[in-house]
PAVO-660577 format. One line per 5 residues: number of its first residue (from 1); their letters; for each residue x, y, z of C-alpha. Coordinates in nm, 2 decimals, decimal comma, padded with zeros to 4 digits. Each point is the difference from the previous one (the first is absolute). Layout:
NUM	a	X Y Z; ... $
This chain:
1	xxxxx	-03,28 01,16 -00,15; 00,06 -00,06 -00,36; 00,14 00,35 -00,05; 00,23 -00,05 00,24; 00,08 -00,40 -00,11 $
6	xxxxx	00,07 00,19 -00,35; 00,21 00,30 00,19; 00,21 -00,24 00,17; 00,02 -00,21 -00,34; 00,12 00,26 -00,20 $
11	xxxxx	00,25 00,14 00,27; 00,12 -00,35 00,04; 00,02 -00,07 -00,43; 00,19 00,31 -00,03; 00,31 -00,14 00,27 $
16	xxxxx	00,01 -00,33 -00,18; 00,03 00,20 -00,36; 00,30 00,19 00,20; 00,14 -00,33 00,14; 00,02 -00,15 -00,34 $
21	xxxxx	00,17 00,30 -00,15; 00,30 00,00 00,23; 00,02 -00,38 -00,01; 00,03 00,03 -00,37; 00,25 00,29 00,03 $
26	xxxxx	00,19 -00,27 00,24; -00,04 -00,29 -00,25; 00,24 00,21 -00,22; 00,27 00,00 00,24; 00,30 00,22 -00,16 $
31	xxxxx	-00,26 00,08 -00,30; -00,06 -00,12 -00,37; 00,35 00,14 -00,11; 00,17 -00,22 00,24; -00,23 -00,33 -00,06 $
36	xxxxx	00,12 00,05 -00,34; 00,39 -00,02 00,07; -00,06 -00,31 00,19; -00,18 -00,17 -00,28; 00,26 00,11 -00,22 $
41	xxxxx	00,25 -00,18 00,18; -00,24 -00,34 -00,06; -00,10 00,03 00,40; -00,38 -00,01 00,12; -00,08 00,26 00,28 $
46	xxxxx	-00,05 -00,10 00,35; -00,38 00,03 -00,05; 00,04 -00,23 -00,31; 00,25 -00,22 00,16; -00,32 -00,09 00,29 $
51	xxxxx	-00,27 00,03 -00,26; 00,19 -00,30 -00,23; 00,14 -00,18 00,33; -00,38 -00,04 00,15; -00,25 -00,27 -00,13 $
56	xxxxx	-00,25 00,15 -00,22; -00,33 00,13 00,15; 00,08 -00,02 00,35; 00,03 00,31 00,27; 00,29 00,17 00,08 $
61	xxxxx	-00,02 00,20 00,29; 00,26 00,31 00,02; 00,16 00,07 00,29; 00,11 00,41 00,03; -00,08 00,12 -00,31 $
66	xxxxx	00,02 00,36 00,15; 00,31 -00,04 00,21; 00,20 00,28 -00,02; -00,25 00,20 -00,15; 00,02 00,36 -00,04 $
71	xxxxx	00,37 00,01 00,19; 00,38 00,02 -00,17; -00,12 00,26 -00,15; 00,33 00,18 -00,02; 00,15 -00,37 -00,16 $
76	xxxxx	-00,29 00,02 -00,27; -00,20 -00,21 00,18; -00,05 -00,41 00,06; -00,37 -00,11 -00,13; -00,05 -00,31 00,20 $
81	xxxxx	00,33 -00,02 00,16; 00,16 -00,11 -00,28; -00,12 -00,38 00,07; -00,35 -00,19 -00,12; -00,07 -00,27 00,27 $
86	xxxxx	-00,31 -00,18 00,07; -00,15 -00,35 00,07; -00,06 -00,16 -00,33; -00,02 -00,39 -00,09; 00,26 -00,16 -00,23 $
91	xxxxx	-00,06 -00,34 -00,13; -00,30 -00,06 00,24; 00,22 00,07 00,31; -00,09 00,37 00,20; 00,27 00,20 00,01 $
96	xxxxx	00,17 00,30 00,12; 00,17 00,20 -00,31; 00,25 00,30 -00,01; 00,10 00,16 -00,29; 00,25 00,29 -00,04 $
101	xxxxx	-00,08 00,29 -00,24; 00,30 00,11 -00,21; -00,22 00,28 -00,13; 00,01 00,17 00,32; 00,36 00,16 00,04 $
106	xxxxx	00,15 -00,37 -00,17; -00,20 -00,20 00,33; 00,24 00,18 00,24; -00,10 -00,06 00,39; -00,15 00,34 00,19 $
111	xxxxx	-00,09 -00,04 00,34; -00,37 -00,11 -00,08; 00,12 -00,25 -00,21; 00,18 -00,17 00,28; -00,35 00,02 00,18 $
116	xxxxx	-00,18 -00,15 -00,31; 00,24 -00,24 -00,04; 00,00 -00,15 00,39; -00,36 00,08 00,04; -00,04 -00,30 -00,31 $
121	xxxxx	00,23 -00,22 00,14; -00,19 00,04 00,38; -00,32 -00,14 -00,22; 00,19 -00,31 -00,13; 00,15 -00,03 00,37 $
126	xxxxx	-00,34 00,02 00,16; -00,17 -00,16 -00,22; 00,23 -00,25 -00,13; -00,02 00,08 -00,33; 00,26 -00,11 -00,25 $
131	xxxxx	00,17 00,35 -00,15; 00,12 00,08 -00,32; 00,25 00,28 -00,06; 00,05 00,19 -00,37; 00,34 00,17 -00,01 $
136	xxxxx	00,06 00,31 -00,15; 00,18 00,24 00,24; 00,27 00,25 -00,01; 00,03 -00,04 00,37; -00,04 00,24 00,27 $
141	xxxxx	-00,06 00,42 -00,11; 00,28 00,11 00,10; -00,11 00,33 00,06; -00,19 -00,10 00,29; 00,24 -00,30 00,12 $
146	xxxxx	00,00 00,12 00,36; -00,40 -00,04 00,03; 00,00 -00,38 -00,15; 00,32 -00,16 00,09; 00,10 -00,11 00,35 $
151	xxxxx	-00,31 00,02 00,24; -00,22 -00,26 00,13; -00,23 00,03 -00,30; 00,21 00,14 -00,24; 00,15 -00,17 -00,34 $
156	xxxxx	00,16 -00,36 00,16; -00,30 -00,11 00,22; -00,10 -00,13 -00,32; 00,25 -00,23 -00,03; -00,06 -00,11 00,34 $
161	xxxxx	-00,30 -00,06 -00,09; 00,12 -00,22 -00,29; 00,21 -00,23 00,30; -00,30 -00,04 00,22; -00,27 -00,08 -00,28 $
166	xxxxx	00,25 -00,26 -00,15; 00,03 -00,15 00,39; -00,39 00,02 -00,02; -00,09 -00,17 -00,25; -00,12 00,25 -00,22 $
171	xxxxx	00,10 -00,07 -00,37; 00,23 00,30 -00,17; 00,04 00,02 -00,41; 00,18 00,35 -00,17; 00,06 00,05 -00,30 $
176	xxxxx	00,24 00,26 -00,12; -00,15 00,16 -00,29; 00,24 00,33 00,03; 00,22 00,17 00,21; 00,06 -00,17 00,34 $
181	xxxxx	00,30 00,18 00,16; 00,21 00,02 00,33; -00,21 -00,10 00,35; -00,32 -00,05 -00,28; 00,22 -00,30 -00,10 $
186	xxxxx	-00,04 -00,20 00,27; -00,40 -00,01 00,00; -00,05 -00,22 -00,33; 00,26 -00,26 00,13; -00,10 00,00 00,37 $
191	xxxxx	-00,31 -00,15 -00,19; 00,00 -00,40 -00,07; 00,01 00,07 -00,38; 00,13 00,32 -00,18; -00,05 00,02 -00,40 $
196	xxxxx	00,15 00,27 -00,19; -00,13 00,12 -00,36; 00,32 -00,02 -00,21; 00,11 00,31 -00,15; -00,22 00,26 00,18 $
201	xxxxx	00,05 -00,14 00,36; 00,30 00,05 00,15; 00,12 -00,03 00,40; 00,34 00,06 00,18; 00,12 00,19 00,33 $
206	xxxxx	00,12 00,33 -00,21; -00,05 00,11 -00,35; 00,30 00,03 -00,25; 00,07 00,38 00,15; -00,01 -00,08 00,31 $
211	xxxxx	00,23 -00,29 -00,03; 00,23 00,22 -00,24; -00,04 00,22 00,27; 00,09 -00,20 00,30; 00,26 -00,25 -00,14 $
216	xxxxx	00,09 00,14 -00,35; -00,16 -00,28 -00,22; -00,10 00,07 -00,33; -00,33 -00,24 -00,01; -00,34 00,01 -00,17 $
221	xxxxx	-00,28 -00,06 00,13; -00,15 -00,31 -00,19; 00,36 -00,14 00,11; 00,00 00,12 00,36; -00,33 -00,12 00,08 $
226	xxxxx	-00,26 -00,13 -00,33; -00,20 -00,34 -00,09; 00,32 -00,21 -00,15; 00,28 00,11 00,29; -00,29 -00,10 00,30 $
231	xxxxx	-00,15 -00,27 -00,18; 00,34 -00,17 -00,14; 00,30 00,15 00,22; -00,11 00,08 00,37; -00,33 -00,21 00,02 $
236	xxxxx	-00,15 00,30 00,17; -00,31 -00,06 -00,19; -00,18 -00,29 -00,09; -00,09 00,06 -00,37; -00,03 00,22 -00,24 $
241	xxxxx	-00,25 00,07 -00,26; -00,12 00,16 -00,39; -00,21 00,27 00,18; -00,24 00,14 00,22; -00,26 -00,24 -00,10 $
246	xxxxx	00,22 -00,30 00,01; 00,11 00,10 00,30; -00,37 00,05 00,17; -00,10 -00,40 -00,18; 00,27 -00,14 00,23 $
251	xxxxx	-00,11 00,17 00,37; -00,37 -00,16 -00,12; 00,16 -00,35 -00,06; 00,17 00,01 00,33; -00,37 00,13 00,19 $
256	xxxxx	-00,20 -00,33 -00,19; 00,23 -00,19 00,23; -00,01 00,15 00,30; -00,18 -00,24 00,25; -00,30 00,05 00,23 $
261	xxxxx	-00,01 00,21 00,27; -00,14 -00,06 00,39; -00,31 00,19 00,03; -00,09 00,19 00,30; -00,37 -00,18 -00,03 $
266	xxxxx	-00,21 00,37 -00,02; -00,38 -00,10 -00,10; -00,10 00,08 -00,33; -00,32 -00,07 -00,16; -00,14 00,05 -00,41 $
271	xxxxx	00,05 00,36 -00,05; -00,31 00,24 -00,04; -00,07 00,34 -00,11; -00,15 00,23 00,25; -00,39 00,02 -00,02 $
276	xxxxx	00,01 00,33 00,03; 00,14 00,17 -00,33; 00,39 00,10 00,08; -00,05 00,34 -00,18; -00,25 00,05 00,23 $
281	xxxxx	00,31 00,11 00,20; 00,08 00,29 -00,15; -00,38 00,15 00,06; 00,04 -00,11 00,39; 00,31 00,16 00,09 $
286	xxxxx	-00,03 00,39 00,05; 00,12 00,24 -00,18; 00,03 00,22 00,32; 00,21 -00,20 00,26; -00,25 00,12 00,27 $
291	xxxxx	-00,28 -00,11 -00,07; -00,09 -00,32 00,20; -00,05 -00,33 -00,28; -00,09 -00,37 00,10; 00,32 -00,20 00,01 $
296	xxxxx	-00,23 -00,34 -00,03; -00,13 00,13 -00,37; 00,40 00,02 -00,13; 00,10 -00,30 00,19; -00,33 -00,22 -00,19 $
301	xxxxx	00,14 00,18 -00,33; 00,37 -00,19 00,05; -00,13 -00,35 00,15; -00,14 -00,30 -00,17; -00,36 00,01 -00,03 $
306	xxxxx	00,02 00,28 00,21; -00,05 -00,20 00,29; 00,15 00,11 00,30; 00,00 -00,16 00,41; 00,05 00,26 00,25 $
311	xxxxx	00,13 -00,07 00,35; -00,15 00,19 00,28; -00,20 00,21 -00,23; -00,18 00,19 00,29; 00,33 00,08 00,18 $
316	xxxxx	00,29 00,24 -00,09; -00,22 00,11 -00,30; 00,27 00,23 -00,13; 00,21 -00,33 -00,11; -00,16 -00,21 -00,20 $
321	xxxxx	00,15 -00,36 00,03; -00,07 -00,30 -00,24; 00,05 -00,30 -00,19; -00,06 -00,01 -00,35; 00,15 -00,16 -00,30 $
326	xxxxx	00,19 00,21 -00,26; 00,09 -00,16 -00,35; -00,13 -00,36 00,19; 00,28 00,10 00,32; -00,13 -00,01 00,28 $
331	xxxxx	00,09 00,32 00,18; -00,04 00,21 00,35; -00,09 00,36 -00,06; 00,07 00,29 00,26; -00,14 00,31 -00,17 $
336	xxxxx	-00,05 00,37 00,13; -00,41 00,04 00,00; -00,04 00,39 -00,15; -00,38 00,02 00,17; -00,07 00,17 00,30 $
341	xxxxx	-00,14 -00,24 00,25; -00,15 -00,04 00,30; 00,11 -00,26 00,27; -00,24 -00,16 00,24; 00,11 00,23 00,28 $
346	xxxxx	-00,11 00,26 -00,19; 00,31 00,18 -00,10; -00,01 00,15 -00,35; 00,39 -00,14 -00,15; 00,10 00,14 -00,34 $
351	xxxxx	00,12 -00,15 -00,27; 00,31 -00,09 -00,11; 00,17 00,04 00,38; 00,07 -00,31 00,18; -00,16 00,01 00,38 $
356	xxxxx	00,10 -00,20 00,24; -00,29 -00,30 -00,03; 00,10 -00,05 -00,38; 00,37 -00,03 00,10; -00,14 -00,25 00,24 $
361	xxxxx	-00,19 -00,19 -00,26; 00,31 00,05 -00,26; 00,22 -00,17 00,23; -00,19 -00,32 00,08; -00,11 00,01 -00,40 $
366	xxxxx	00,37 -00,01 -00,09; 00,09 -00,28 00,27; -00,28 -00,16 -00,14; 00,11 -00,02 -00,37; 00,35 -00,11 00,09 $
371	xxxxx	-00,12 -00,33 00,22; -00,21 -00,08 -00,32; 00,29 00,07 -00,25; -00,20 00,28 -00,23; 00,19 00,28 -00,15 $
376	xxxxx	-00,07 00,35 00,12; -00,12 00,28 -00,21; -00,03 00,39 00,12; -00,18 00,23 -00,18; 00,11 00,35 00,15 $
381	xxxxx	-00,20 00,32 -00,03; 00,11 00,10 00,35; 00,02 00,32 00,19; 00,14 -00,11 00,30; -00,07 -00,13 00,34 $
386	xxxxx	-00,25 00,22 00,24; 00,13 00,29 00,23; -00,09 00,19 00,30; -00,08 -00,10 00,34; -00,27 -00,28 -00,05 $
391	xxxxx	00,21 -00,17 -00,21; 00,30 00,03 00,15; -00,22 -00,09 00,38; -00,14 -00,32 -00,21; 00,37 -00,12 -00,07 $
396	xxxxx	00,00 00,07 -00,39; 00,37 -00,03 00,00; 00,00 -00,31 00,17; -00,25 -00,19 -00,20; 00,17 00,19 -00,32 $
401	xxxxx	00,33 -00,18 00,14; -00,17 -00,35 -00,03; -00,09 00,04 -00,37; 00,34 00,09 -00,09; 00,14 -00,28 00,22 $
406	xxxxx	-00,22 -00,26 -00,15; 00,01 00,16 -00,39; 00,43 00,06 00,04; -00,02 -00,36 00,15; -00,17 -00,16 -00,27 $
411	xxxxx	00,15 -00,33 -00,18; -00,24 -00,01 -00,29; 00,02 00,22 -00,29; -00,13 00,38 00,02; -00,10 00,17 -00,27 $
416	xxxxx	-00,08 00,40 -00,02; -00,18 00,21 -00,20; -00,03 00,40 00,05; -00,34 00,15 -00,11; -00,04 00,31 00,11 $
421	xxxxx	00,17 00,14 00,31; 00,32 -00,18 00,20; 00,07 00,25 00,28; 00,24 00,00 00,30; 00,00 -00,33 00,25 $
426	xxxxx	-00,32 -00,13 -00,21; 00,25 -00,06 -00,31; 00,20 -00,20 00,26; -00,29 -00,20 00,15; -00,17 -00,09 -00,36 $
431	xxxxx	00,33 -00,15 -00,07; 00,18 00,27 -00,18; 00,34 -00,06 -00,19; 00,19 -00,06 00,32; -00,18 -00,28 00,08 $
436	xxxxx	00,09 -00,23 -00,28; -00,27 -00,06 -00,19; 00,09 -00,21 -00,33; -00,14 00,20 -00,22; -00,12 00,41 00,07 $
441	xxxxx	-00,17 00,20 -00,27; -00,23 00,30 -00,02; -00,29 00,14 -00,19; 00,08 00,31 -00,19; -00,31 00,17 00,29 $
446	xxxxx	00,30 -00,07 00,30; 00,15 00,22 00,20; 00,32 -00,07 00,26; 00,13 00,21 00,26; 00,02 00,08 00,36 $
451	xxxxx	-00,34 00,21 -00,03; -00,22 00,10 -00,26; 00,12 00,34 -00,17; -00,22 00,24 00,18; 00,07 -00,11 00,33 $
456	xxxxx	00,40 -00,01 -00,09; -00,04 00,31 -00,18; -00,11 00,20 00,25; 00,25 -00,12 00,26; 00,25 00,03 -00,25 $
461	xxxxx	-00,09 00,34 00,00; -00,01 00,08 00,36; 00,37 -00,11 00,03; 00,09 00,19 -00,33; -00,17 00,35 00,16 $
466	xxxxx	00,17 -00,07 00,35; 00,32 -00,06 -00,16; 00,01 00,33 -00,22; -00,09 00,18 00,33; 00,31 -00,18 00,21 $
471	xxxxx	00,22 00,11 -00,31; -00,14 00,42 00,07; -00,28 00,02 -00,25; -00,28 00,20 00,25; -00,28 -00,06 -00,23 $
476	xxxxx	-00,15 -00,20 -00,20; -00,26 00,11 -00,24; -00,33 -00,22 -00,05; 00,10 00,02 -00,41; 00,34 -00,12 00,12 $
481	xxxxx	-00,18 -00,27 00,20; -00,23 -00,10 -00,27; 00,31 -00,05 -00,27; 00,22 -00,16 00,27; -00,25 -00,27 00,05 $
486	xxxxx	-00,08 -00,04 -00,38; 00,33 -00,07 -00,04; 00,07 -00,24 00,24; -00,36 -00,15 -00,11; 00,13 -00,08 -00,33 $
491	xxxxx	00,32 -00,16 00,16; -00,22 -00,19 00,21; -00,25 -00,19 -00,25; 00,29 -00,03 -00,25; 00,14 -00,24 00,26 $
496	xxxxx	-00,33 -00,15 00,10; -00,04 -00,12 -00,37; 00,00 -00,39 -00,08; 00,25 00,07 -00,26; 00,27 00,17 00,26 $
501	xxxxx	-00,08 -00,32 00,22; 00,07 -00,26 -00,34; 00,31 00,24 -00,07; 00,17 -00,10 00,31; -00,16 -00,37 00,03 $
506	xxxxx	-00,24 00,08 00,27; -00,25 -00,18 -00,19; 00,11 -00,25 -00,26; -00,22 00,17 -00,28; -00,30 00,22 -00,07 $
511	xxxxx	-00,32 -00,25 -00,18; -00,32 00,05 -00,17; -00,24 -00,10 00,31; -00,10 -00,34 -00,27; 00,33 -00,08 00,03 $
516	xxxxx	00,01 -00,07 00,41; -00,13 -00,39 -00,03; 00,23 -00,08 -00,20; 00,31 00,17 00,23; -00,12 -00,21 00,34 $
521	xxxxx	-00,07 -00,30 -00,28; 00,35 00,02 -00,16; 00,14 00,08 00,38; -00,18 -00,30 00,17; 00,12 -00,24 -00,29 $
526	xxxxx	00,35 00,09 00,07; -00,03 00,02 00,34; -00,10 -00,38 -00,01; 00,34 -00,08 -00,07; 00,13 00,06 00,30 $
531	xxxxx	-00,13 -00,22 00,26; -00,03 00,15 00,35; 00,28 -00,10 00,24; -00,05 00,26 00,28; -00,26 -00,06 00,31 $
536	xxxxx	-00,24 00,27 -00,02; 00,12 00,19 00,39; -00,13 00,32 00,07; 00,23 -00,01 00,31; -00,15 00,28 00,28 $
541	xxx	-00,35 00,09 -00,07; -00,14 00,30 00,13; -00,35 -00,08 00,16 $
């Protein structure tokens, strides 16, 4: 046992040294030679902007730091989307920040940034969550205008956005603290207050070409569109100010005002560590995604005291279901069980699937947590639901449509974390991203996708060899084969990795496995913002 604890361990130490490199890579945005042109100009970067806005010593928890990772290659790339955003506290008060990165292409908008930028303002509208937006923006890349400017969930849903928080609520602050040009315009002074830093920031509808362009006016741009003309002319902008840090002061004297907020009443106790050592964690996972692993000994190393309640713990046995605390919240957990077990009528159930009793149980657990108003969290290492005739004779699809009825359903906060495996309809039914949870993240060990890579390799490949018959090719060799399905193997587990998922916002970020209490601790606290409204109604119930 302890060689493999120290396997697993190492396996485990070696992802988290790889994490940390590529979030430092990310944390330099446009690089050191760009960082360097900003502070020339007397600005702070968008990293700086956050780390000088925040109080001192508190958490801030990023939201996409991989987004658009590894794509735009052909542009030069986007680390991060080209935007920092995140829930931070600012003068006492828990916030949601966004901060565009003029290192990155001078903080021009690709279509992940977009994303990143709606996918922040979805937490602040969902959690209610006063937002705070740092301008510096040369507007949309034009380049790639037709993929970010008129759909649904393109460029101006953002400004939408900006309408239906204000009708909400939900305080809005921006500060322009550089470029902020054309539709960008409208975001900072859709907000209830819009500050601009004077000489650096600068907004209008069309730069000084464009308008020489369009109308033949000779303008510049500190004219057109800077502090004095906005502050003192068209009263655009509220006021203006020395610098960045001048400018950053002001957005924390307007948050030490704010007043209190109603709170949507989730229990919380005196926080406690887990009994069980937390980097006990990285021993219990596997290092081979296999091999069967006691989901109870990772679920004692993330709650307080390590003190955990299961419902129905003789029933469904491949979900384990439970009330715990995490960070003093109290919590329900739905998480896969990896062991193989037996159930009473004797049927040997693997782990990791989802049979039809543990949807059962599932069901009733989640109904349960919403009539006694405690958050859900799911803990997904998941394979699937079972196949093949008993399964399908016992009705799995029926009981599996009553845990996604009652989990879609759900009026109180849900939470996920990916672990290991999220495969196919068990990503859907453990709450995956389509099912709104507040806050999704995964551990560098998870894996997303229809199937796991062998399975989808090897149908993959049986399409491939069918189709290269269909086209006239009589034969194929087994070397052919063997390099065929190598290279759609590779294909394959490049797109099953956690970083592919954070790329695209799948998953709001990959995290150190000691770094999951305080993601559900973070989430829950902003969740309590937002009082529940809505009747939890699971409408027609399959039975």
């Amino acid at each position: 046992m302890d060689i493999e604890f120290n396997r697993n361990e190492d396996q485990l130490k070696q992802q988290l040294y790889q994490l940390q490199k590529k979030l430092e890579q990310v944390k330099l945005g446009g690089g050191k030679s760009k960082i360097e042109k900003e502070h020339a100009k007397g600005k702070l970067t968008a990293r700086e902007r956050i780390d000088y806005l925040t109080d001192p010593e508190t958490e801030f928890l990023e939201i996409g730091a991989f987004a658009a990772d590894g794509m735009y290659g052909e542009e030069g790339g986007c680390p991060s989307a080209g935007v920092v955003t995140g829930i931070g506290y600012v003068s006492g008060r828990m916030c949601v920040i966004l901060a565009n990165d003029a290192t990155v292409k001078a903080g021009a908008w690709f279509p992940m940034t977009a994303k990143k930028n709606m996918r922040a303002q979805e937490i602040a509208m969902e959690n209610r969550l006063p937002i705070i937006y740092l301008v510096d923006s040369a507007g949309v890349f034009l380049p790639m205008q037709n993929k970010i400017f008129p759909d649904k969930e393109h460029f101006g849903r953002q400004f939408r956005n900006n309408a239906k928080m204000s009708a909400m609520g939900i305080v809005q602050v921006a500060a322009i603290m550089g470029s902020c040009v054309a539709g960008g315009a409208y975001l900072p002074i859709m907000s209830d207050e819009a500050m601009i830093v004077d000489k650096t920031g600068s907004i209008f509808l069309a730069g000084s070409y464009l308008v020489k362009a369009a109308i033949g006016e000779s303008v510049d741009n500190e004219t057109l569109g800077g502090a004095t003309t906005h502050c003192e002319i068209s009263g655009v902008t509220d006021n203006k100010y020395e610098n960045d840090q001048e400018c950053l002061d002001a957005i924390r004297k307007i948050f030490d005002k704010i007043g209190a907020f109603d709170k949507a009443g989730f229990d919380r106790a005196e926080p406690k560590i887990p009994g069980k050592n937390e980097s006990e964690l990285y021993g219990i996972f596997p290092s081979d995604r296999v091999k069967p692993y006691d989901m109870i000994e990772v679920i004692k190393g993330l709650v307080d005291n390590s003190e955990v309640d299961e419902y129905k713990q003789d029933y469904g046995k491949t979900l384990i279901c439970a009330t715990a605390r995490i960070d003093g919240w109290a919590v329900g957990i739905v998480a896969n069980q990896r062991k193989i077990v037996k159930a009473k009528k004797g049927e040997m159930q693997m782990g990791g699937v989802i049979y039809s009793d543990s949807a059962d149980k599932a069901a009733r657990f989640i109904m349960n947590c919403n009539q006694r108003k405690i958050p859900l969290v799911f803990l997904q290492d998941v394979s699937g639901f079972m196949v093949g005739s008993k399964a399908e004779h016992g009705g799995i699809i029926k009981d599996g449509a009553k845990m996604v009825n009652a989990m879609a359903n759900s009026v109180v906060p849900k939470f996920t974390i990916i672990l290991g495996n999220s495969y196919g309809a068990g990503n859907y039914a453990m709450c995956g991203k389509a099912y709104d949870p507040r806050l999704i993240y995964s551990w560098p060990t998870a894996q997303m996708a229809v199937m796991s890579g062998s399975s989808a390799a090897k149908t993959l490949l049986q399409i491939k060899v069918a189709s290269l018959k269909k086209s006239g090719k009589e034969k194929i060799t087994p070397e052919e084969e063997e390099q065929l399905l190598n290279e759609i193997t590779d294909k394959y587990n490049e797109e099953l990795s956690p970083y592919y998922a954070a790329a695209r916002l799948w998953v709001d970020g990959v995290i150190d496995p000691l770094e999951t209490r305080k993601v559900i601790s973070m989430g829950i606290e902003a969740a309590n913002h937002a009082p529940i409204t809505e009747r939890f109604n699971v409408g027609v119930i399959q039975t």
